[in-house]
N, C-alpha and C positions, 0 to 999 in steps of 0.2 A: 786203406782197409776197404774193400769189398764187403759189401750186405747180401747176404744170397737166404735168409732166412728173411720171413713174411716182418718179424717185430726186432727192431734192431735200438738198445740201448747207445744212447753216443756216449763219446768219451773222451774228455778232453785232446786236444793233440790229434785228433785221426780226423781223416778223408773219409768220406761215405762216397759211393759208386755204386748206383746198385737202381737196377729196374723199377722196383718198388719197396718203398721203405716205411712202415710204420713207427710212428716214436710214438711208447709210451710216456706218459708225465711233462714235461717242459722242455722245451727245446728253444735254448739261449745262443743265436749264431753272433759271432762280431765278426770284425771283418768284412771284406768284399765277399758275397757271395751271389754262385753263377748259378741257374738252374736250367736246362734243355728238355724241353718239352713241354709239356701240361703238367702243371703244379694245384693241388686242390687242397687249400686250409679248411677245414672244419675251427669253428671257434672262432677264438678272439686274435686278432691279431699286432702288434703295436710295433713301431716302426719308431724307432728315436732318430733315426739317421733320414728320414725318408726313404722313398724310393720314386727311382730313377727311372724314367723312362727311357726308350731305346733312342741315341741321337745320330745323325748321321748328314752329312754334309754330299752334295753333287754338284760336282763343277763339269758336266761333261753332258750330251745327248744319250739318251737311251731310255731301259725300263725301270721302272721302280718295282723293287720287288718286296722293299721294305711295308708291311703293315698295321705297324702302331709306334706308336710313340712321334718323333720331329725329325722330319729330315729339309732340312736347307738347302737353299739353290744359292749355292755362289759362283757361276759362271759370268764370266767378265761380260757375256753378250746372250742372247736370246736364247735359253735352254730349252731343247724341246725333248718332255718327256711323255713317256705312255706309263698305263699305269692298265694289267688283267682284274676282272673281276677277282674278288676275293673268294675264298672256297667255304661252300655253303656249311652249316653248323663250326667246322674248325676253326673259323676266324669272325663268327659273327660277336659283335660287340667292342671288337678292336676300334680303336681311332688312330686315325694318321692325322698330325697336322703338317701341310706341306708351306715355307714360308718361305717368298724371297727375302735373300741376303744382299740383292746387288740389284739395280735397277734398270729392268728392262722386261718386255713384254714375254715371260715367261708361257711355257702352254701343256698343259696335261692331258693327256688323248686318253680316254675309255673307249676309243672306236671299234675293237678288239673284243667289247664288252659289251653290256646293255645299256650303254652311256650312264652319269651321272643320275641319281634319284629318279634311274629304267626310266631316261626320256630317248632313250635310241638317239638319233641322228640329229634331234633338237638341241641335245644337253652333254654329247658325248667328247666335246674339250673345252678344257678350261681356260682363258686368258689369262695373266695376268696385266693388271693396266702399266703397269712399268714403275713402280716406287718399292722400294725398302721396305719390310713389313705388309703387304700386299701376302694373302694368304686364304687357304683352302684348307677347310677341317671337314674330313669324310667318316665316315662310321659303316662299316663293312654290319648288313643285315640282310640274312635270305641267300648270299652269295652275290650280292648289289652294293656300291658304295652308293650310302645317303648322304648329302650334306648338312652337317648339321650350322656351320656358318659360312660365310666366304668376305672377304672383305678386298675389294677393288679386285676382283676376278670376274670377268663375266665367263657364263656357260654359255654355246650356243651348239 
């Protein structure tokens, strides 16, 4: 069912599709549910299933375009990835944690960008030291990734 009116009561059984949706009164989803775009709860919110963060797995060279949630390095041998600044207001507040899965000196390039916590050419790839768990948690603010930890990474 399509939403084309501003206030849309659900109703058991039906699909919503629709640019913009108001629900009056409670709104009880089970199931998996998907949402694309910018989502904004007013209110309370409760989660009995939790929620999920975005996961994703790279086993190959290239860019990360992923920015939040886990994405894993399981390349049998030294992955080299890049990763663009993030786009200012749209994505500030996001976190990515980037972790290896496989052991080897992993490397994150922002060179493309204002390197790591805007240190330019100081701080703009990441190492990793070469162990399992070895990992980089960034936080996208101002259109800059900061790091909020890193553990057996150096930046240089």
């Amino acid at each position: 069912m399509t939403a084309n009116q501003s206030t849309f009561i659900p109703r058991k059984g039906f699909d919503i599709e629709a640019d913009n949706v108001d629900v009056d009164g409670d709104l009880v989803v089970t199931g998996t549910t998907a949402f694309t775009g910018a989502v904004t709860f007013t209110g309370a919110i409760t989660a009995t299933g939790g929620i999920k963060p975005q996961y994703a797995e790279v086993g190959a060279d290239g860019a990360i375009t992923q920015k939040s949630g886990v994405l894993a390095i399981n390349k049998g041998s030294a992955c080299a990835l890049t990763i663009a600044d993030p786009t200012d207001v749209t994505d500030d507040g996001k976190t990515l944690t980037i972790i290896a899965y496989t052991a080897h000196a992993h490397t994150i390039s922002n060179a493309g960008g204002s390197g790591f916590n805007i240190g330019g050419t100081g701080s703009d790839v990441g190492t990793f030291g070469g162990a399992i768990g070895d990992n980089l948690v960034i936080v996208a603010s101002n259109g800059k990734w900061l790091v909020v930890s890193k553990v057996n990474v150096t930046l240089a």
